[in-house]
N, CA, C and O atoms as a GROMACS GRO file, in nm:
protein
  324
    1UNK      N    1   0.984  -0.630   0.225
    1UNK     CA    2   0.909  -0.583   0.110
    1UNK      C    3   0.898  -0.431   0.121
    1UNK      O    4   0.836  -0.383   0.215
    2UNK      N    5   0.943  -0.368   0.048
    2UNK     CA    6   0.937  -0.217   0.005
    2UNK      C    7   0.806  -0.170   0.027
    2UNK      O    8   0.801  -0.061   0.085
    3UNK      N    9   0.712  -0.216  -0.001
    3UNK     CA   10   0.570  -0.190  -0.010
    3UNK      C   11   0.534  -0.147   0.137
    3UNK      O   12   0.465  -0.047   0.159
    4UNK      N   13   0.578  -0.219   0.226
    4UNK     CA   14   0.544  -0.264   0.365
    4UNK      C   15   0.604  -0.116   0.463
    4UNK      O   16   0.566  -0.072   0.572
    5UNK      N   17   0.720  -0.064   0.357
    5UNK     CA   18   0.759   0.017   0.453
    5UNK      C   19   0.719   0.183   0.394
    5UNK      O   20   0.733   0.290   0.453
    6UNK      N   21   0.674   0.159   0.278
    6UNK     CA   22   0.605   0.316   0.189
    6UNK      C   23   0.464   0.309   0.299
    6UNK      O   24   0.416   0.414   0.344
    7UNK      N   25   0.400   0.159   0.338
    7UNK     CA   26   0.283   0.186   0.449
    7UNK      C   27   0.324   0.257   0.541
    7UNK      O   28   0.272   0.364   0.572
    8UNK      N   29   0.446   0.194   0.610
    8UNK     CA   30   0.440   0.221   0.759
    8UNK      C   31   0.496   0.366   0.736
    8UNK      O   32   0.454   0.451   0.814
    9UNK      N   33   0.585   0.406   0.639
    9UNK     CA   34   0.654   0.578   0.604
    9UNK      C   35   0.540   0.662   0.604
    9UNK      O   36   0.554   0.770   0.661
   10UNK      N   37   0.438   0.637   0.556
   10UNK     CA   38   0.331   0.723   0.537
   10UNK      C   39   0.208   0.721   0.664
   10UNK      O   40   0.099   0.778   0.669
   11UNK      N   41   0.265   0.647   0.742
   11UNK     CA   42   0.171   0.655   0.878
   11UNK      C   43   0.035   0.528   0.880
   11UNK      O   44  -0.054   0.518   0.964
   12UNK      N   45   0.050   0.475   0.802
   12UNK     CA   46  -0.076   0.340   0.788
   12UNK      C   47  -0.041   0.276   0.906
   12UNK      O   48   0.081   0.279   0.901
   13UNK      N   49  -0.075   0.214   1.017
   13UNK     CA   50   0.000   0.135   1.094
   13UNK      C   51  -0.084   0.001   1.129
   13UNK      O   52  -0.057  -0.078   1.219
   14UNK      N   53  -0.210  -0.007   1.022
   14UNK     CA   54  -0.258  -0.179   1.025
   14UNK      C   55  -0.147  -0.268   1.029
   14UNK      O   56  -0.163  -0.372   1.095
   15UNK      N   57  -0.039  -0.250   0.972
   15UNK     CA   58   0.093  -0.310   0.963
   15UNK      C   59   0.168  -0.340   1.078
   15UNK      O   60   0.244  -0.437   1.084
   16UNK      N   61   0.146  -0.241   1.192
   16UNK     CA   62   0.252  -0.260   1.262
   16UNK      C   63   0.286  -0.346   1.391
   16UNK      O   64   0.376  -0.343   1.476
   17UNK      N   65   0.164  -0.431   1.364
   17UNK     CA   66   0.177  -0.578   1.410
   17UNK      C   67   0.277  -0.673   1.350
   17UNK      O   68   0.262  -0.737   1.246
   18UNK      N   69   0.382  -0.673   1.432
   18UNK     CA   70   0.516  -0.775   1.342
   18UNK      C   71   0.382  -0.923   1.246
   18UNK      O   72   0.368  -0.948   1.126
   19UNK      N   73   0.328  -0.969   1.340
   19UNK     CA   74   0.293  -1.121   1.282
   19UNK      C   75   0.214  -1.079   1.189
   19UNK      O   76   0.222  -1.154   1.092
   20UNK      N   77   0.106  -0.951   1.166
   20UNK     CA   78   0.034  -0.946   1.029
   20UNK      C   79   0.123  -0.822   0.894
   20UNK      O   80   0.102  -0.786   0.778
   21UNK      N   81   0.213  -0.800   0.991
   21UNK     CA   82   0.296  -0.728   0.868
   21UNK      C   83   0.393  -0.833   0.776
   21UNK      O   84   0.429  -0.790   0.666
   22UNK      N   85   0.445  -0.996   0.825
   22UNK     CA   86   0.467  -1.074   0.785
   22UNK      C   87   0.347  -1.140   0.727
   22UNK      O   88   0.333  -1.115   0.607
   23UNK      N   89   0.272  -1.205   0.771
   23UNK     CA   90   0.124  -1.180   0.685
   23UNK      C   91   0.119  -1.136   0.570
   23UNK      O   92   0.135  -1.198   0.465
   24UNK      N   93   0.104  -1.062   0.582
   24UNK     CA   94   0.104  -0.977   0.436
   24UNK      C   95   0.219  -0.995   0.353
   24UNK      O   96   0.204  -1.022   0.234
   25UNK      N   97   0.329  -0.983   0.402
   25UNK     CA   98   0.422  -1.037   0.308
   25UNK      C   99   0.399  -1.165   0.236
   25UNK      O  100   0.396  -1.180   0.114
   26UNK      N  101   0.382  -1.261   0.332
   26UNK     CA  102   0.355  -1.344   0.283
   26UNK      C  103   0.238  -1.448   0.149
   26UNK      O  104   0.236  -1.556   0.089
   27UNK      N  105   0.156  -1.316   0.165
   27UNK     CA  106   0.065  -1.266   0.106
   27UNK      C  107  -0.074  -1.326   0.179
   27UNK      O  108  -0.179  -1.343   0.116
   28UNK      N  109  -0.057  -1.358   0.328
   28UNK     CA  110  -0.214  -1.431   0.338
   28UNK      C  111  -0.284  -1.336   0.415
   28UNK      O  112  -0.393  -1.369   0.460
   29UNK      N  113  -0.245  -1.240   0.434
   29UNK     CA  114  -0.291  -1.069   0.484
   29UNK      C  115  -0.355  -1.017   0.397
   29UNK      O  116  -0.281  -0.986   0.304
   30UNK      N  117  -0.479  -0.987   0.378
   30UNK     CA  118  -0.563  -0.888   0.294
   30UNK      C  119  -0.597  -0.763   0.419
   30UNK      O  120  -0.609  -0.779   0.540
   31UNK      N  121  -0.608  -0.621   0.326
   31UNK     CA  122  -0.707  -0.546   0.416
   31UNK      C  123  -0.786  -0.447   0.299
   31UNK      O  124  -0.728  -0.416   0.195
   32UNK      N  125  -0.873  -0.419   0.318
   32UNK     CA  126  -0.948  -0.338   0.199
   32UNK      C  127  -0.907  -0.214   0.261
   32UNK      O  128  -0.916  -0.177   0.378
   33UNK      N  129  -0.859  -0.156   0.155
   33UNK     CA  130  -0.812   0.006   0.166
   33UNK      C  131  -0.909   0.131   0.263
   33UNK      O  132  -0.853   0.215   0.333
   34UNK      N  133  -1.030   0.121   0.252
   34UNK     CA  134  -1.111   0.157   0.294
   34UNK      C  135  -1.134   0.149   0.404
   34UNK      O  136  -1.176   0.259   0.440
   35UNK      N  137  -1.132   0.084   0.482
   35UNK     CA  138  -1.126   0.033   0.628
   35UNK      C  139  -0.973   0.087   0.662
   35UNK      O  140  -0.973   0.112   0.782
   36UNK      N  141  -0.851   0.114   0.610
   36UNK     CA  142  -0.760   0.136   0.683
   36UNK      C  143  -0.708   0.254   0.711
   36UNK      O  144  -0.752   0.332   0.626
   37UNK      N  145  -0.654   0.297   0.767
   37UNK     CA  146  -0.623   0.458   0.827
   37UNK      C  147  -0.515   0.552   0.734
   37UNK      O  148  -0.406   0.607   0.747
   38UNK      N  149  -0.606   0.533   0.646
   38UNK     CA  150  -0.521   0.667   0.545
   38UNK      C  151  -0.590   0.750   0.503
   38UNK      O  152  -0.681   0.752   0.419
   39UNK      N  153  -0.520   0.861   0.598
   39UNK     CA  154  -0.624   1.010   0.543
   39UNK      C  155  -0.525   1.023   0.434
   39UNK      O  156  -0.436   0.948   0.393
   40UNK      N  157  -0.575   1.163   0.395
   40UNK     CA  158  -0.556   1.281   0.275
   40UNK      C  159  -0.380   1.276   0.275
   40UNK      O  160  -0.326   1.273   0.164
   41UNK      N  161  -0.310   1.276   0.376
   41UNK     CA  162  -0.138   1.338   0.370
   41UNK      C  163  -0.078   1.118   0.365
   41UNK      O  164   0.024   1.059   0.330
   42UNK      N  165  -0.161   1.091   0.400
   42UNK     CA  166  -0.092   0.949   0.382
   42UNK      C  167  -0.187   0.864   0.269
   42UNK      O  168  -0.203   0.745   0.297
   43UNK      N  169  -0.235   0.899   0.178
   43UNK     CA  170  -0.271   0.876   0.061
   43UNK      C  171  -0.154   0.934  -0.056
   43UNK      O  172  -0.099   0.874  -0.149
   44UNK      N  173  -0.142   1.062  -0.014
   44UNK     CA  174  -0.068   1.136  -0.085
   44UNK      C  175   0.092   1.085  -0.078
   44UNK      O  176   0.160   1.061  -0.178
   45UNK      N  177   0.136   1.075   0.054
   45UNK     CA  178   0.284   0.994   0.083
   45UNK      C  179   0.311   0.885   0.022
   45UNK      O  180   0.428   0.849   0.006
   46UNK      N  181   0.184   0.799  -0.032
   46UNK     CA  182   0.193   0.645  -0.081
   46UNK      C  183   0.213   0.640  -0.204
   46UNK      O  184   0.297   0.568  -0.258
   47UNK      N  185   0.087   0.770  -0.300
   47UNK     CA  186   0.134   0.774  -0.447
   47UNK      C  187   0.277   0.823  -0.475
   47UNK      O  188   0.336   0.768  -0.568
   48UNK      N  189   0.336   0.915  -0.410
   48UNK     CA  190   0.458   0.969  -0.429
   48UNK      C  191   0.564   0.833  -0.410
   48UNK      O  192   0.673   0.817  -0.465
   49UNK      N  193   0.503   0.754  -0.326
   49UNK     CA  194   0.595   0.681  -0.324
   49UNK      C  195   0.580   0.532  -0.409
   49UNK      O  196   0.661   0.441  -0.429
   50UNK      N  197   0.465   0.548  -0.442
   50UNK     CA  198   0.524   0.374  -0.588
   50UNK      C  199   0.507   0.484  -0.690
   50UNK      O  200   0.485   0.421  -0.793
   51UNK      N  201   0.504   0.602  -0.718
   51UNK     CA  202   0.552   0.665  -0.845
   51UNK      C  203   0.745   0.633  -0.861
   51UNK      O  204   0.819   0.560  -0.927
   52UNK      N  205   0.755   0.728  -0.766
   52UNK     CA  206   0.922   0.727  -0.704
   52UNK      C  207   0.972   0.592  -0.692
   52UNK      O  208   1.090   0.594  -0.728
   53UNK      N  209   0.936   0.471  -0.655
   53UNK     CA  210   1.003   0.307  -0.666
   53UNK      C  211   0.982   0.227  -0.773
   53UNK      O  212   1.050   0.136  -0.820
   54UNK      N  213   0.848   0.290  -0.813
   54UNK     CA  214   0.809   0.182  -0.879
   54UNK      C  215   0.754   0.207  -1.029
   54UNK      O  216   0.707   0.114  -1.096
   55UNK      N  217   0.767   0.359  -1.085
   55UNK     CA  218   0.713   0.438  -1.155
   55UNK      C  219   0.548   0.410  -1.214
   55UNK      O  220   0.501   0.373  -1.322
   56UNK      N  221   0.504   0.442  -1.107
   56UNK     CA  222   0.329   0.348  -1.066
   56UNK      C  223   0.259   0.458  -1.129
   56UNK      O  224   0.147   0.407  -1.139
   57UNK      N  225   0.249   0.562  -1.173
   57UNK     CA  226   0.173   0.678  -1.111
   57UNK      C  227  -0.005   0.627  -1.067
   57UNK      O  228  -0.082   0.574  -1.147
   58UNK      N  229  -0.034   0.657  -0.937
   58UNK     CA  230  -0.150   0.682  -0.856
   58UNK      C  231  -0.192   0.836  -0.789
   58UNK      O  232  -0.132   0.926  -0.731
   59UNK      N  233  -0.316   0.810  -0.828
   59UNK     CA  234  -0.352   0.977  -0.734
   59UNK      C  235  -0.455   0.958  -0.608
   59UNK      O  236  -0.572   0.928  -0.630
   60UNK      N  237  -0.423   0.971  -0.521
   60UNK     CA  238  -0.527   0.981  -0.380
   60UNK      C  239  -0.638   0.882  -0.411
   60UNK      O  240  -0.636   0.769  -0.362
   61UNK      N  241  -0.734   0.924  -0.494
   61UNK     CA  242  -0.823   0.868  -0.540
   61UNK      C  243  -0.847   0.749  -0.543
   61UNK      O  244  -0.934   0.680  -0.491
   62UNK      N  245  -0.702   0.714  -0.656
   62UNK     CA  246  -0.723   0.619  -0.726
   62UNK      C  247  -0.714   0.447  -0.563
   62UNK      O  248  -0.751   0.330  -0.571
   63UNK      N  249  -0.655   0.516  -0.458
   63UNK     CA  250  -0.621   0.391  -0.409
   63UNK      C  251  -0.735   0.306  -0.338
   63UNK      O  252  -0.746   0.188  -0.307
   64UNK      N  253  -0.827   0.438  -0.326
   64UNK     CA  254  -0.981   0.321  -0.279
   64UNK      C  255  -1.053   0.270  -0.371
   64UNK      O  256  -1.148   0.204  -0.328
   65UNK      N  257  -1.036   0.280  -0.537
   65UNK     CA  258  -1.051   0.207  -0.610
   65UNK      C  259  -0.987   0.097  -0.640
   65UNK      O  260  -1.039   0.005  -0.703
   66UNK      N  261  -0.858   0.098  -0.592
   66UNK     CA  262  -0.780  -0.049  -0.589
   66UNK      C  263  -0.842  -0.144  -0.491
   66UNK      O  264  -0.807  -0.261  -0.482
   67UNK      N  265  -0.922  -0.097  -0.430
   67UNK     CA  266  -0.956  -0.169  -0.311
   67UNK      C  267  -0.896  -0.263  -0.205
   67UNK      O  268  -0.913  -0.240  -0.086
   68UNK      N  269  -0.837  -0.355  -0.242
   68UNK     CA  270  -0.722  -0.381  -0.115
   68UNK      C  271  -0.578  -0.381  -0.122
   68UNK      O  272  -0.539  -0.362  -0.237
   69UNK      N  273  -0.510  -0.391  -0.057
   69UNK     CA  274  -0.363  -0.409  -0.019
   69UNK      C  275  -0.311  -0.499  -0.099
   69UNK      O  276  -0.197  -0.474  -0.136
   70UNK      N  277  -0.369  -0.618  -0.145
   70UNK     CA  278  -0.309  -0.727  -0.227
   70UNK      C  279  -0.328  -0.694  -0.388
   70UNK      O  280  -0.250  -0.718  -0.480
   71UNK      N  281  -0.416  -0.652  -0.390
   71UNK     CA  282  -0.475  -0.592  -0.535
   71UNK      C  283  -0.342  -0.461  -0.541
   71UNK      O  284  -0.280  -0.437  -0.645
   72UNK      N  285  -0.317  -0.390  -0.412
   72UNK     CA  286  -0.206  -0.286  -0.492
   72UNK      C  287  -0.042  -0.365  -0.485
   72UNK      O  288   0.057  -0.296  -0.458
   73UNK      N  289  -0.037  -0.425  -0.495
   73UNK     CA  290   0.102  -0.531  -0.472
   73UNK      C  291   0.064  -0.576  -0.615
   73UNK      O  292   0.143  -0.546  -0.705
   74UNK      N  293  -0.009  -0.621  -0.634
   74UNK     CA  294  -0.043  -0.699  -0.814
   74UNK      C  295   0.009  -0.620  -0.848
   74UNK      O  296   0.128  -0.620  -0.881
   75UNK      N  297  -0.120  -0.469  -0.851
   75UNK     CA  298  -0.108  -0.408  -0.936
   75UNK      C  299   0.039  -0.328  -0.938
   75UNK      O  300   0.065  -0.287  -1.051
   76UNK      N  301   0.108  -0.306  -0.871
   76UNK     CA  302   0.280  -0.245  -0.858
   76UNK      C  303   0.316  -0.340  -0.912
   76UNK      O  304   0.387  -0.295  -1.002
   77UNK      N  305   0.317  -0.484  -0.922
   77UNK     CA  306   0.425  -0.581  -0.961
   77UNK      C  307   0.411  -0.555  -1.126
   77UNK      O  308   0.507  -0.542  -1.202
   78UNK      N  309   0.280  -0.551  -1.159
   78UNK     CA  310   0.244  -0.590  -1.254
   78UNK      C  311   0.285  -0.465  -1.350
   78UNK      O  312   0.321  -0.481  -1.466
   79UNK      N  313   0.274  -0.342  -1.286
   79UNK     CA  314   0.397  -0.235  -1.368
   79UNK      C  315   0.538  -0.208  -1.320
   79UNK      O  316   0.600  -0.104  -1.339
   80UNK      N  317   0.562  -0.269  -1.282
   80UNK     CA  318   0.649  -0.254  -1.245
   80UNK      C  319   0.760  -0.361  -1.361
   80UNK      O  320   0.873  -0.328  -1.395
   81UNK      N  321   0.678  -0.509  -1.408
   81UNK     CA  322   0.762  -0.593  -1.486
   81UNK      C  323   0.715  -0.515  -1.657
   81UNK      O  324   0.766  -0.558  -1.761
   0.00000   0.00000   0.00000
């Protein structure tokens, strides 16, 4: 999943447990944004990057209002179709 690797590109590394980065693929992995390790330059790496894949546009901001990881997978799929 593309998603999985704009995390790990941008330095998030809740992911980088093989069994909960499949997890999550799978979709039975939640993590609330907030709790996970994205400062200011890896907030910024993530919008650039579902703008650039997925033509998402997000700003820093906006991703602790998405509140979790599964909610931003919706929400990419869901502009994305």
């Amino acid at each position: 999943m593309v998603i999985t690797e704009v995390l790990r590109d941008s330095g998030v590394f809740d992911l980088r447990d093989q069994n909960v980065e499949k997890e999550f693929i799978d979709g039975c992995y939640d993590a609330r944004l907030e709790v996970m390790d994205i400062d200011s330059l890896a907030a910024m790496e993530i919008c650039i990057a579902l703008e650039a894949n997925w033509d998402t546009p997000f700003m820093p901001e906006d991703l602790l209002r998405v509140g979790s990881l599964q909610t931003l997978v919706r929400i990419v799929l869901e502009a994305a179709s």
